[in-house]
N, C-alpha and C positions, 0 to 999 in steps of 0.2 A: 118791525123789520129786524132788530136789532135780536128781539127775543128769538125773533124765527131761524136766524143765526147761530146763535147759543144753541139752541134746541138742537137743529141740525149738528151743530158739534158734538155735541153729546152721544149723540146717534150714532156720530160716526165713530167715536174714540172707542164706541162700545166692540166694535167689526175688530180690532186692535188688542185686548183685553180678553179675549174667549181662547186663546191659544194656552197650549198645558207644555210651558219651560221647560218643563222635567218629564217630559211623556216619552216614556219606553216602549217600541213596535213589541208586542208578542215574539215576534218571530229570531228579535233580537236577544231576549232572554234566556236564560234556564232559570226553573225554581229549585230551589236549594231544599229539600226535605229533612236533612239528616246530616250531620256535622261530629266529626271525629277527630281528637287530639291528644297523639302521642308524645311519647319521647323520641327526640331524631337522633339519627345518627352522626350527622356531623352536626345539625345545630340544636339549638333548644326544642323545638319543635317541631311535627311531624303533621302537619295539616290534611286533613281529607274531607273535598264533599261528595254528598249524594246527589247527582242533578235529577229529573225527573226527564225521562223522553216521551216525551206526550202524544206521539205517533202511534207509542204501545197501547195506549192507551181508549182510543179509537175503534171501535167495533168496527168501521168499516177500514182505518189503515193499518192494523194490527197485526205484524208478519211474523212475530214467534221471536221477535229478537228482545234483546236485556229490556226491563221496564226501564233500568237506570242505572247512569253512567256514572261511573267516581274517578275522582283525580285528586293526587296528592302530589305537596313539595312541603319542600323544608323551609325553616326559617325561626329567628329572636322573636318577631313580633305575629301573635294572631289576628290584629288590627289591618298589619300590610297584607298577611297571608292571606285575609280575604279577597283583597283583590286582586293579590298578585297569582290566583288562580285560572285567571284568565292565559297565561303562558300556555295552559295543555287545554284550556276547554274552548270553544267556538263562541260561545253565549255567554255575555256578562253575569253572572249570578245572584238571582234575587233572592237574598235569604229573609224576606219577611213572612214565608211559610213555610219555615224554619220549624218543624215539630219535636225532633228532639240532637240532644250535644251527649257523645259520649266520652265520658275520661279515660283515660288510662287508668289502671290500677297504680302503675308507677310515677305518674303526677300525682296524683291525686294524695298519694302518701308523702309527698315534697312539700303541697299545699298548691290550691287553687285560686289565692288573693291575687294573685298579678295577671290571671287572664282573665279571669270572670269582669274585671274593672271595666274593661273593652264592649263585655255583652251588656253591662249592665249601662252602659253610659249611650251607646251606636243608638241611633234610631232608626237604621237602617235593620234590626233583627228585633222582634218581639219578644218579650220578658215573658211569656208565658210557655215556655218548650221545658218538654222534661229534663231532667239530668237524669243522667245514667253513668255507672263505674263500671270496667268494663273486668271481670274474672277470671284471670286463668285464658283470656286468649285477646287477641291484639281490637282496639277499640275498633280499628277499619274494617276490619273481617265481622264486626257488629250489624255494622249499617250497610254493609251487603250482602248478607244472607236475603236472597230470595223468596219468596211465599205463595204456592200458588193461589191462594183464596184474596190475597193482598197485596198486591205486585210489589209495592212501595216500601220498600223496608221502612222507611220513617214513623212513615203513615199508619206502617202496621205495629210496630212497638210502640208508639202513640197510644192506639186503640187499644192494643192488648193491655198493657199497663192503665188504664183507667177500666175496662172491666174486673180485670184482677182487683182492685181497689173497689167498687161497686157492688162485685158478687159476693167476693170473700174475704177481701182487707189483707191482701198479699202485697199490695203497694203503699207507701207511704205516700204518696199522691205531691208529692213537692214537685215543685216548677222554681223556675232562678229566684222569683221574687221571694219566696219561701225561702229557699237555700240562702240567699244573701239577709234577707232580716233577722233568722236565726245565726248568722255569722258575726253579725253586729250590732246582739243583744250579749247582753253579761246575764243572762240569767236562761239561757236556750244555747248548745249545740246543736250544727246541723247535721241532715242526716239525709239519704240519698237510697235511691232503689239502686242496689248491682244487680248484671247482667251476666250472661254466658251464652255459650252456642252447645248446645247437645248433637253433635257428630264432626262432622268433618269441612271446617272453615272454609276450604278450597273448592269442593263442591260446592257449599251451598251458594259460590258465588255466582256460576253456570245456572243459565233458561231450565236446563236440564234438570236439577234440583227440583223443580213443579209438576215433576212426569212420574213420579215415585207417591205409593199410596201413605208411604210412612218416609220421609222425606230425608233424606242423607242427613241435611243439617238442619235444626232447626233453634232461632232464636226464643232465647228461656229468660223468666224472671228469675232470681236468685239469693232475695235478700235484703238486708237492711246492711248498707253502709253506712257505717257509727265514724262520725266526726269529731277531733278534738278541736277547736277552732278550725280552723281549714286545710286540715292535715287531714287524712283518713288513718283511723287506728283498727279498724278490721269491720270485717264479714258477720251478721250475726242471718238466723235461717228467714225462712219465710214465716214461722212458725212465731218467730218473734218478732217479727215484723208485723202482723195480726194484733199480739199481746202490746207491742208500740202504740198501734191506733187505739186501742181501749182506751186508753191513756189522754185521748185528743178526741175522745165522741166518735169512736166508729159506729155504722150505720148498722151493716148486715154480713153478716157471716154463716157459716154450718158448722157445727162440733160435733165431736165422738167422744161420747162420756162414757165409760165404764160404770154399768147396774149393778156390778159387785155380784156378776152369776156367771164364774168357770169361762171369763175370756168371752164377755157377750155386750155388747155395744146400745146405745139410745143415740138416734139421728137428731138431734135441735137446728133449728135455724131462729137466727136473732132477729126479729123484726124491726126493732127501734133500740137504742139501746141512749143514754146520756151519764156523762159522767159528771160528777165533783169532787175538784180538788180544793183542798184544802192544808195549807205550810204552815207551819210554825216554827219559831224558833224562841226555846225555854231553858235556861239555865244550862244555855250552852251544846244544849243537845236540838237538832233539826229533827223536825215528825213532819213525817207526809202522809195522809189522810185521803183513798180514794174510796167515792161511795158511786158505785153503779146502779143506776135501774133501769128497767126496758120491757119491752116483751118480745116471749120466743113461741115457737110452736115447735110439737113434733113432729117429723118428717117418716120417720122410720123406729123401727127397735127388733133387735133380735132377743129381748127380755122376754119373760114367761108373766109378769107382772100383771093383771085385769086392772086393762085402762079403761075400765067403766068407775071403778072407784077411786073418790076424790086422795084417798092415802097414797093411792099409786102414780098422780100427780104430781103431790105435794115431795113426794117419796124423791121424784125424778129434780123436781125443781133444787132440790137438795144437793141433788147430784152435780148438775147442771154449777149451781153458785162456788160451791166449793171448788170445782174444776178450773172456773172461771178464775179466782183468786189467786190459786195457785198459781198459775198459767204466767197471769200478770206480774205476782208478784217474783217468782222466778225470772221473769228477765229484765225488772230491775233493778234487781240484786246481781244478774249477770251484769250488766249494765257497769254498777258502782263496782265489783270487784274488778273486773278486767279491763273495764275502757276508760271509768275515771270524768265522766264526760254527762252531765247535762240535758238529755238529750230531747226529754220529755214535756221541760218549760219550765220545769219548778220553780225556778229561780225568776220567771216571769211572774208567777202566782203570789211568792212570796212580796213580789215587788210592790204588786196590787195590793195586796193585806195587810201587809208589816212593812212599809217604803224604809220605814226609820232603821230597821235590823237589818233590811236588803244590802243598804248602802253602807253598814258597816263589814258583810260578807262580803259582796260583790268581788272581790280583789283575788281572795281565795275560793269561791264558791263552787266547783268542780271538787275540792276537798271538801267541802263540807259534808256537799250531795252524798258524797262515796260513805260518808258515816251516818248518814238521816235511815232513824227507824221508820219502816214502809207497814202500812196498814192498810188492808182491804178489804171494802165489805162489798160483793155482790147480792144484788135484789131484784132479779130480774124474774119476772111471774110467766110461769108457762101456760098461756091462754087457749091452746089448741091443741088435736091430736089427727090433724088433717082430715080429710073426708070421710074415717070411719072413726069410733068408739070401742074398737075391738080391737083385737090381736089375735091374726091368722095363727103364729106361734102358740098363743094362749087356749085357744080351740083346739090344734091341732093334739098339744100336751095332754091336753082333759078327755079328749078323744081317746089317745092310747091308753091312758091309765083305767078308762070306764071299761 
């Protein structure tokens, strides 16, 4: 009897126990996509989110109105401004699908240590959203630019930014947890995608904006923001932001190599590519040592070359490696003359190979980096010439001369 008691107890405390403490109606929310942080006008800070209206989003409730609403106030603290965004929005705000946070140019050059502490600590926001710096126009007018193919600004500079990085290694592909472990290693600066708008910010805020074949405003990549500890020290292109990921194992990219024939081009694409670094440090002087290998194919050529013969491969492959070095080695030498900064790991590599030399640099190692001779060998073999063996140009040439 006694068991049968107990049993029954148990049964029942369980009816007691299946309830969710913390359970938020749908209907009470907004999801928070996209998060913007300027400089305010009267306080430190200028808060803005992107809620999502999920009505737009509905094939059958979908009236042509904004995908998504933003609201901003000011305020010292990003931690309160979270919540105290509730003042102008109707729905509590969920930022655990939180996709990307953009900076201002002008924090971001102050330094970022004292807000990122807030994302990085909350469990309330997920660590894995992009960073973004915002260029040449205000971070808020970022995350609402419109898209008609993408309703969501967040959601779409999300997406964009990791194809960029996929196809052609236009993105350095960081998220917080990247930006923050590079911030507090002595041997790495961090480094961040910046952003822009190509047309007209005020537009592209409007529905309207989606009804244009070439769109008023549209949100653009823009770059490699180069970090000195958590200061931003400048802009460098897209161009070397590609020559950055070389640097770290990029995947796949296209290049335009010059044949050396009167302003006439060879299409590669990089299928595989891996790198090795290799630091030292010898009688006072730092060597940096990077060896590439991989394979590319060709996509295209406006060359006269016959790509039936293996010279005219080997010819191209030549082409190809040496462009390749260049390329890299140019921007980090931009790199060490003008920004002074890190940015690549070296000082992790070192750390790993030579612990004992690291820790005697460590202190100054940003000067060192700026005087280490850079050496680099590409070796990447060009295994294809896509689906044909020929050259319409090369036929074409031999045609007229016959």
């Amino acid at each position: 009897m006694n068991k049968n008691i107990l049993l029954g107890g148990i049964v029942l405390s369980l009816f007691f126990l299946t309830a969710c403490w913390d359970h938020k109606e749908l209907n009470d929310i907004g999801i928070v996509s996209g998060i913007a942080v300027e400089k305010g006008e009267r306080d430190k800070y200028r808060f803005t989110v992107e809620v999502i209206n999920a009505s737009e989003l509905s094939k059958q409730g979908a009236q042509g109105n904004t995908p998504v609403i933003s609201y901003s106030l000011e305020g010292n603290s990003i931690a309160e401004l979270t919540t105290k965004v509730t003042k102008g929005l109707m729905r509590s705000p969920e930022y655990s699908h939180t996709r990307v946070v953009v900076i201002d140019e002008e924090i971001a050059k102050e330094g970022l240590l004292e807000f990122l502490d807030f994302f990085e600590r909350t469990g309330e926001i997920r660590n894995d959203f992009n960073i973004f710096i915002s260029r040449g126009v205000k971070a808020s007018d970022v995350i609402t630019v419109v898209d008609p193919v993408q309703k969501i600004p967040g959601i779409k500079m999300n997406t964009q930014a990791q194809n960029f990085f996929k196809e052609w290694g236009g993105d350095p592909n960081v998220r917080m947890t990247d930006f923050i472990r590079a911030l507090t290693s002595k041997g790495r600066n961090p480094v961040a995608q910046a952003v822009t708008i190509e047309g007209n910010p005020t537009v592209g805020k409007s529905v309207e904006n989606n009804k244009e074949v070439v769109p008023p405003a549209n949100f653009v990549l823009d770059g490699l923001a180069v970090f000195k500890a958590d200061k931003l020290s400048g802009v460098m292109s897209v161009e070397d932001t590609r020559n950055y990921l070389w640097t770290q194992n990029l995947k796949r990219t296209v290049l335009t190599v010059s044949c050396e024939q009167d302003n006439r081009y060879i299409d590669i694409q990089i299928i595989s590519s891996k790198t090795d670094k290799n630091v030292q440090y010898k009688n006072g002087r730092l060597y940096i040592d990077l060896e590439i290998d991989g394979e590319a194919k060709l996509l295209g050529t406006q060359c006269s070359h016959d790509l039936k013969l293996i010279k005219t491969m080997n010819l191209y492959e030549d082409y190809m490696n040496k462009e390749i070095s260049k390329m890299i080695k140019g921007t980090i030498e931009k790199v060490q003359s003008e920004y002074h900064s890190d940015i690549f790991g070296f000082g992790e590599v070192l750390r790993r190979q030579d612990y004992k030399s690291f820790k005697k640099l460590e202190d100054e190692w940003n000067e060192i980096f700026t005087e280490a001779e850079v050496n680099i060998v590409s070796d990447l073999h060009l295994r294809r010439s896509g689906i044909r063996n020929r050259s319409s140009i090369t036929e074409y040439e031999r045609n007229e001369r016959e």
